[in-house]
C-alpha beads as a LAMMPS data file, in Angstrom:
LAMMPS data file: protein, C-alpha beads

209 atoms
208 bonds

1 atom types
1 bond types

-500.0 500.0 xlo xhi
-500.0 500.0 ylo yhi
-500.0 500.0 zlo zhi

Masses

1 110.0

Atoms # bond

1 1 1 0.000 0.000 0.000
2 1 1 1.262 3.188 -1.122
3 1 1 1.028 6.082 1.448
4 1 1 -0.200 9.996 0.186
5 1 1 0.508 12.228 2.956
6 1 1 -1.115 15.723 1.847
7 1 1 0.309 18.610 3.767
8 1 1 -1.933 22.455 3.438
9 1 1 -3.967 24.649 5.010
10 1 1 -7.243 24.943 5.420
11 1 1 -8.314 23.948 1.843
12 1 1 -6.500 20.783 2.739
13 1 1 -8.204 20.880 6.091
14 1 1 -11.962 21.564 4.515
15 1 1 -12.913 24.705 5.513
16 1 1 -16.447 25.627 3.627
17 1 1 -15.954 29.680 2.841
18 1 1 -19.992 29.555 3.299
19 1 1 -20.105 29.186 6.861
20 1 1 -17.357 28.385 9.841
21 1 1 -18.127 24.639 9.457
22 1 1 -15.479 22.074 8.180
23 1 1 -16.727 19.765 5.254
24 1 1 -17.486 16.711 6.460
25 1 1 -14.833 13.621 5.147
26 1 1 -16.707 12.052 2.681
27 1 1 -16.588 14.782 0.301
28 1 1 -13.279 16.874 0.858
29 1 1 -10.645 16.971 -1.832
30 1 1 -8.604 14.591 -0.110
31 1 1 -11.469 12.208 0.642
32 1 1 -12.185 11.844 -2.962
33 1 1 -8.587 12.159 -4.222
34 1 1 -8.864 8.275 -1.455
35 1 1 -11.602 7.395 -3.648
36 1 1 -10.274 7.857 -7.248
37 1 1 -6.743 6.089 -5.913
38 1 1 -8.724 2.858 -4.303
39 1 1 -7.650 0.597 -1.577
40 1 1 -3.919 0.401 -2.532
41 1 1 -3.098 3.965 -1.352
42 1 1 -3.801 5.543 1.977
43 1 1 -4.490 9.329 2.143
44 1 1 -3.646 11.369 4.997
45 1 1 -5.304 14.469 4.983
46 1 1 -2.732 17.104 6.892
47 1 1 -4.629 20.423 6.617
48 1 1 -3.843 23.554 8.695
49 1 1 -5.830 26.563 8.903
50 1 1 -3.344 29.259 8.485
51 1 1 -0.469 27.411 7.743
52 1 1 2.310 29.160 5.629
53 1 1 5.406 28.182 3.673
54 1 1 8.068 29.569 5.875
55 1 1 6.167 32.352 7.734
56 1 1 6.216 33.145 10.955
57 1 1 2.414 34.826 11.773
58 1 1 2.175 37.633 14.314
59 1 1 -1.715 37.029 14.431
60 1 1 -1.718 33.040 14.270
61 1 1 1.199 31.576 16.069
62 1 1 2.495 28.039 14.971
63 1 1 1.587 28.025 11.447
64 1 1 5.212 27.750 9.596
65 1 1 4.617 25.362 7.559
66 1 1 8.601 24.542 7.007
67 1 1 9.366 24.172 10.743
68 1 1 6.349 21.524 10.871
69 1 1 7.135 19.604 7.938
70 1 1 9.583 17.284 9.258
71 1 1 7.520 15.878 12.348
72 1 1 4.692 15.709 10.600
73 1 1 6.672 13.622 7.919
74 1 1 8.154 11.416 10.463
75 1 1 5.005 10.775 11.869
76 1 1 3.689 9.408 9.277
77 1 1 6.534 7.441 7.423
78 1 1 6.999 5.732 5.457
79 1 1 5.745 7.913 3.100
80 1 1 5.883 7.568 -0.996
81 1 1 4.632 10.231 -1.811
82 1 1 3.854 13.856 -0.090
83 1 1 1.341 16.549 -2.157
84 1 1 2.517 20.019 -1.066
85 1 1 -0.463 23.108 -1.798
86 1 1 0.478 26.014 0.400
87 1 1 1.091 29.672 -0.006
88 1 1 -2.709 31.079 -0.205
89 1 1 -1.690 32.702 3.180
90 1 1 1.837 33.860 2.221
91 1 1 -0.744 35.976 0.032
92 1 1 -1.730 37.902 3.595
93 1 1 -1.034 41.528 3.191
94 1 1 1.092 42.005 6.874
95 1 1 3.506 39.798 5.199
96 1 1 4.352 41.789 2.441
97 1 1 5.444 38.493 -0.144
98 1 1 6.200 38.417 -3.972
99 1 1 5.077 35.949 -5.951
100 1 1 8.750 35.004 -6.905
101 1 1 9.288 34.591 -3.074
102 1 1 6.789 32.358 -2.063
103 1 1 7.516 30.036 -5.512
104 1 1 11.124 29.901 -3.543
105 1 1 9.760 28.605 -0.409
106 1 1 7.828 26.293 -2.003
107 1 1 10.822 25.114 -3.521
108 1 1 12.550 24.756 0.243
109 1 1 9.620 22.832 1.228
110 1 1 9.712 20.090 -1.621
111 1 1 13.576 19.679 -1.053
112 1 1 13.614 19.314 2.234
113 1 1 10.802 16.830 1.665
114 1 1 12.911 14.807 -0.621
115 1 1 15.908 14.975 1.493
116 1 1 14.720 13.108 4.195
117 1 1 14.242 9.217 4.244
118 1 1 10.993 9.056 5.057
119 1 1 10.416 6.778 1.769
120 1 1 9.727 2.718 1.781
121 1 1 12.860 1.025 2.932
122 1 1 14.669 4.519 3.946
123 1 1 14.278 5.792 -0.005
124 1 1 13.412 9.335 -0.597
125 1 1 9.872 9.907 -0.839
126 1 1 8.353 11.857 -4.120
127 1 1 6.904 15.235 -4.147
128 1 1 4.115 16.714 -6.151
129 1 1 3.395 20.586 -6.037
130 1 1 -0.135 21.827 -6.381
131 1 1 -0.313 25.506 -6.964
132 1 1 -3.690 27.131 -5.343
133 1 1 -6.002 28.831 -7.925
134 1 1 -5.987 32.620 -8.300
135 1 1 -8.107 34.771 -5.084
136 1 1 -11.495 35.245 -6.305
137 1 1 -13.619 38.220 -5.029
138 1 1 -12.620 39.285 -1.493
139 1 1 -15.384 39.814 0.825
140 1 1 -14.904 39.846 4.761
141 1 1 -11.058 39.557 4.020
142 1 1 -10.200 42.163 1.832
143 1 1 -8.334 44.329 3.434
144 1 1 -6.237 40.689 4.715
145 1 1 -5.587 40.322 1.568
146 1 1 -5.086 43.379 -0.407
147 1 1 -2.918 43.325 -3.629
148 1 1 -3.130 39.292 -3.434
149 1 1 -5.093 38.824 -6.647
150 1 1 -2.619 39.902 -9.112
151 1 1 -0.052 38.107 -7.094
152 1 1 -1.888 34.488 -7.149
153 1 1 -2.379 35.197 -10.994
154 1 1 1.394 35.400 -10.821
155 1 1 2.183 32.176 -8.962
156 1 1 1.292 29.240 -11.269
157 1 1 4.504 30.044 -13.122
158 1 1 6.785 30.695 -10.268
159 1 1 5.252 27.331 -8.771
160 1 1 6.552 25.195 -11.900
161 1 1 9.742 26.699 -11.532
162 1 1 9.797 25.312 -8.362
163 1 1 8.939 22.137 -9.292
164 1 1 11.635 22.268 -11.719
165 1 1 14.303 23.389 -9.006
166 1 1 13.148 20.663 -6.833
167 1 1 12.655 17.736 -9.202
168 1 1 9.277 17.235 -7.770
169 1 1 5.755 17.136 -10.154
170 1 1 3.783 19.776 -10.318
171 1 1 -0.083 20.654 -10.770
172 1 1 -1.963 24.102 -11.223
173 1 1 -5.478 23.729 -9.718
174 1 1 -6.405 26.264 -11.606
175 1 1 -6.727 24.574 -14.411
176 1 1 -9.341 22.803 -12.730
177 1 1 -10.843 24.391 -10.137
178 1 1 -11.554 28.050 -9.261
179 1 1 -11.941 29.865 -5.610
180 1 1 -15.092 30.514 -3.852
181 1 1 -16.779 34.299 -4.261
182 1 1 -17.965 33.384 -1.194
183 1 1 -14.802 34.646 0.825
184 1 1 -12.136 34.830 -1.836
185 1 1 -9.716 31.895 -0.717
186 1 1 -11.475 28.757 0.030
187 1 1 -13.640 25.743 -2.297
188 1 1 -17.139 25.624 -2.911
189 1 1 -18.426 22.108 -2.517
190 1 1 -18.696 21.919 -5.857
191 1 1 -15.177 22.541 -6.535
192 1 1 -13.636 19.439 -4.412
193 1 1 -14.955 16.728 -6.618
194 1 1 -12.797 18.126 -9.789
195 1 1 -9.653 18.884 -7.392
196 1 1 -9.882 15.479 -6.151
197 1 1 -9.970 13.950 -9.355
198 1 1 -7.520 15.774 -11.259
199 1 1 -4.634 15.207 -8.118
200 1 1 -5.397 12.059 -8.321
201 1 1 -4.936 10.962 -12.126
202 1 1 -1.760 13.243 -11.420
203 1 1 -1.057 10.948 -8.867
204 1 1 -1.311 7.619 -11.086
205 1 1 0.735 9.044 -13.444
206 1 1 3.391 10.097 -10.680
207 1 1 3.704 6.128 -9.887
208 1 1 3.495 4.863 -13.618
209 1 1 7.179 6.364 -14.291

Bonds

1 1 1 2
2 1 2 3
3 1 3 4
4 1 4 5
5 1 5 6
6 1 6 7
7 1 7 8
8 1 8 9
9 1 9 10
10 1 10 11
11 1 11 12
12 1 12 13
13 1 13 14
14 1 14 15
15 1 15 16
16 1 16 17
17 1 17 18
18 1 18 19
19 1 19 20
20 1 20 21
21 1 21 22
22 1 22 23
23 1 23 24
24 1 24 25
25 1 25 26
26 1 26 27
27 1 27 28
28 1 28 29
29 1 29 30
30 1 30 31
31 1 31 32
32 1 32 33
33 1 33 34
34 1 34 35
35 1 35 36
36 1 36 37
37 1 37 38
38 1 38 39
39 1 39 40
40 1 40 41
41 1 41 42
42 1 42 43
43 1 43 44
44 1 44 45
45 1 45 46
46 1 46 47
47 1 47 48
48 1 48 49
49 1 49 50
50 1 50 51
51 1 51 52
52 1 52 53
53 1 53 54
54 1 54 55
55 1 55 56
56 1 56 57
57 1 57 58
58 1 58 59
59 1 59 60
60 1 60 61
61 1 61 62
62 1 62 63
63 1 63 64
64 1 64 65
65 1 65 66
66 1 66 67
67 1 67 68
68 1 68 69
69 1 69 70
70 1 70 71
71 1 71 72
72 1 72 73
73 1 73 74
74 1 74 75
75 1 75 76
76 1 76 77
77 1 77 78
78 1 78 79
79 1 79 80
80 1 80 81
81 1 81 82
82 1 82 83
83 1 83 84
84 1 84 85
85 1 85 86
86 1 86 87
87 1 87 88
88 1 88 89
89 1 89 90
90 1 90 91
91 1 91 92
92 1 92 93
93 1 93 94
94 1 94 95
95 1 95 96
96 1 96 97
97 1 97 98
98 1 98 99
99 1 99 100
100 1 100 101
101 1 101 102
102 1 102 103
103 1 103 104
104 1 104 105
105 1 105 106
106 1 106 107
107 1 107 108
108 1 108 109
109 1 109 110
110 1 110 111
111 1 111 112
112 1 112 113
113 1 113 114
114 1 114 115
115 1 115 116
116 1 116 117
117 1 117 118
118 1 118 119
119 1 119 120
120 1 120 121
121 1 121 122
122 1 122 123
123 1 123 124
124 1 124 125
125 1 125 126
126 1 126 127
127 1 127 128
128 1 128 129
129 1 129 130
130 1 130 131
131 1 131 132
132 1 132 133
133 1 133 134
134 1 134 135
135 1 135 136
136 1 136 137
137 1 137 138
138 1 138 139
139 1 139 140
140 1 140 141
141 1 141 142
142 1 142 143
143 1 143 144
144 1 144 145
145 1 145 146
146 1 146 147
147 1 147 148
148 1 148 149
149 1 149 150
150 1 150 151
151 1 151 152
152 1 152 153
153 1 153 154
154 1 154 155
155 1 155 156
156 1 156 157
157 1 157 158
158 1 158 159
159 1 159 160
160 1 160 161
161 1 161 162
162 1 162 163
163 1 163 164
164 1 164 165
165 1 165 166
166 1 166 167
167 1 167 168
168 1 168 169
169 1 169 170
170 1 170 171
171 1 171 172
172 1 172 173
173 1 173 174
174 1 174 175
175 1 175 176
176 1 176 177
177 1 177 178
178 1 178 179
179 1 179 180
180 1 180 181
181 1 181 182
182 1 182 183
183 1 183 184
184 1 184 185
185 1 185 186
186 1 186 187
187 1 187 188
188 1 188 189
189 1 189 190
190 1 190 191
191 1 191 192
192 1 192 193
193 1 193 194
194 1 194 195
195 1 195 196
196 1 196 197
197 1 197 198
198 1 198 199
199 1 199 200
200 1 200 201
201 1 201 202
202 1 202 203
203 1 203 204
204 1 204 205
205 1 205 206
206 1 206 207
207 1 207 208
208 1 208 209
């Protein structure tokens, strides 16, 4: 059995931009991305609401996603294969980020992924990059988020560099999938069902190389 460890924030975690409720299992992302890959694979779904790249939040404390990554890796090892889709919050106006910059820590994050031998046997699990779709029309959180828009329109391309400097795969959701006018940042219902299903043909072809 192949393991899928899936490490975000809280579009990973299934937070419905509708309301302050969580989806339930069944039907989040990662619970269908389960259901696409069938009993040979086992997802684990490690959402954070909050969570950055490599940012320390004044506002929300313990959200860096790089100085979680490795216990939450060895935790769960042995891994084959870890799906990385942060940086929607790196978009937060208080930290002041460039598109270029948070492409770079995305980057960090996949390598130091890789580098660890947290694969089958001590082998060096893969890494597949999923940039988040562009911000979609800001409502409660606009001034959170000011200027992110034309930066998430940006990232797509600094996100496959990434994946380039990190030998990792790489997906653009938006391709597939589009943010919620709702709030701006999170997944209609309707949205998880494509997400799921694109990550995990993505995923099929990541183990049929």
């Amino acid at each position: 059995m192949k393991t899928v460890v899936c490490y975000g924030d809280s579009n990973t975690w299934g937070a419905d931009p509708s309301s302050a409720d969580r989806f339930a299992h069944d039907v989040r992302w990662t619970a269908v991305l389960a259901r696409e890959l069938g009993g040979h694979y086992r997802v684990v779904e490690e959402g954070l609401n909050g969570r950055t790249t490599v940012v320390d939040d004044i506002n929300e404390p313990n959200r860096n996603g790089y100085k979680q990554l490795i216990p939450v890796l060895e935790s769960q090892q042995p891994i084959d294969l870890i799906v990385i889709m942060l940086g929607t919050n790196d978009l937060k106006a208080r930290h002041n980020r460039a598109a270029a910059d948070i492409g770079q820590s995305v980057s960090l994050l996949a390598n130091t992924a890789r580098s660890t031998l947290f694969g089958p046997q001590q082998t060096r699990p893969k890494v597949l990059i999923l940039c988040p779709p562009p911000i979609a029309t800001l409502t409660d959180l606009d001034g959170m988020f000011a200027g992110a828009l034309e930066k998430s329109l940006e990232m797509p391309r600094y996100y496959e560099l990434a994946a380039r400097w990190s030998e990792s795969d790489f997906l653009n959701t938006g391709d597939y999938i589009h943010s919620s006018n709702a709030d701006g940042i999170h997944f209609d219902q309707n949205q998880l069902e494509p997400l799921g299903k694109a990550v995990a043909a993505k995923v099929k072809k990541i183990f049929e190389k």
